[in-house]
C-alpha distance (Angstrom), angle and dihedral (degrees) to the residues before:
residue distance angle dihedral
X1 . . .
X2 3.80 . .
X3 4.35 109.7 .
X4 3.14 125.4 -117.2
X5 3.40 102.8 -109.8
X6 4.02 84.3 60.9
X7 4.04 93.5 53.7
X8 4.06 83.4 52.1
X9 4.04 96.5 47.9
X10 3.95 92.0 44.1
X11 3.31 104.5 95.3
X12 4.19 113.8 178.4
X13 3.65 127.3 -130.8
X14 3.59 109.8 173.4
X15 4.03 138.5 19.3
X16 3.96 101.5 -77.4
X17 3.37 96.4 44.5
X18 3.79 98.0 46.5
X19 3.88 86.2 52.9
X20 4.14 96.7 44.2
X21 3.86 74.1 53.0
X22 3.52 96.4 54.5
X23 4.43 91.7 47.3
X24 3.35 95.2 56.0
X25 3.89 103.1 44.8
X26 4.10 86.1 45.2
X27 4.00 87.1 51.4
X28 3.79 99.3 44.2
X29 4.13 87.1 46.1
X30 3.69 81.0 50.8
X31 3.88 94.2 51.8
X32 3.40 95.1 48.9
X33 3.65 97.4 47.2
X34 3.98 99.2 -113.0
X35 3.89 125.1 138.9
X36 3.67 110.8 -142.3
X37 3.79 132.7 -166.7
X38 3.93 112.4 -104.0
X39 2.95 121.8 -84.3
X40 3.65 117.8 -103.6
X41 3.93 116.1 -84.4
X42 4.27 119.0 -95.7
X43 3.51 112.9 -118.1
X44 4.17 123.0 -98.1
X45 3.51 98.2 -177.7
X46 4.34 96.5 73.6
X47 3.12 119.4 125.8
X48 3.93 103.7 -160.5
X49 3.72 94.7 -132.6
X50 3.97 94.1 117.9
X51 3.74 93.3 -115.5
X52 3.65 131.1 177.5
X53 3.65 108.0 -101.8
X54 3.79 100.2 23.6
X55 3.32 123.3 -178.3
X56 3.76 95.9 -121.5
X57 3.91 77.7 68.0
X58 3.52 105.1 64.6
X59 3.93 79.2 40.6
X60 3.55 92.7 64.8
X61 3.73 90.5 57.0
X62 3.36 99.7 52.0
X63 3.54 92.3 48.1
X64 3.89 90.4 61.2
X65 3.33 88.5 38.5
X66 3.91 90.5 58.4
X67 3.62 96.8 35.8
X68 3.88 88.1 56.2
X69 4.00 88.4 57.7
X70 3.27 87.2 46.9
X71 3.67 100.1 56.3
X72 3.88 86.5 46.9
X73 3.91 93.9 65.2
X74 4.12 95.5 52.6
X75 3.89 86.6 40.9
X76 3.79 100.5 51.9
């Protein structure tokens, strides 16, 4: 089981890693015990041309963002 001062230092930059991300917060929330809010909703509207801005980008930041919160209600 990764710690949690791994889930706070992983910080995802592209689709796979955002959702790896995602598994392992949902299964350590679900080892300790702790319901969590969902986590927020993967973007349908990419277009898979590699752009600047993707959406998988502002993904990736919400996912930390959530995964932060998420850490705060099995630390507290």
């Amino acid at each position: 089981m990764i710690s949690d001062d791994a889930l706070q230092q992983w910080t995802p930059t592209e689709r796979r890693e955002a959702q790896a991300l995602v598994r392992a917060v949902l299964d350590r929330a679900r080892t300790l015990g702790v319901a969590l809010s969902d986590p927020p909703p993967e973007p349908t509207n990419c277009c898979d041309s590699d752009c600047i801005g993707c959406v998988w980008e502002a993904y990736c930041g919400e996912v930390a963002y959530w995964r932060d919160e998420s850490i705060l209600r099995w630390t507290d």
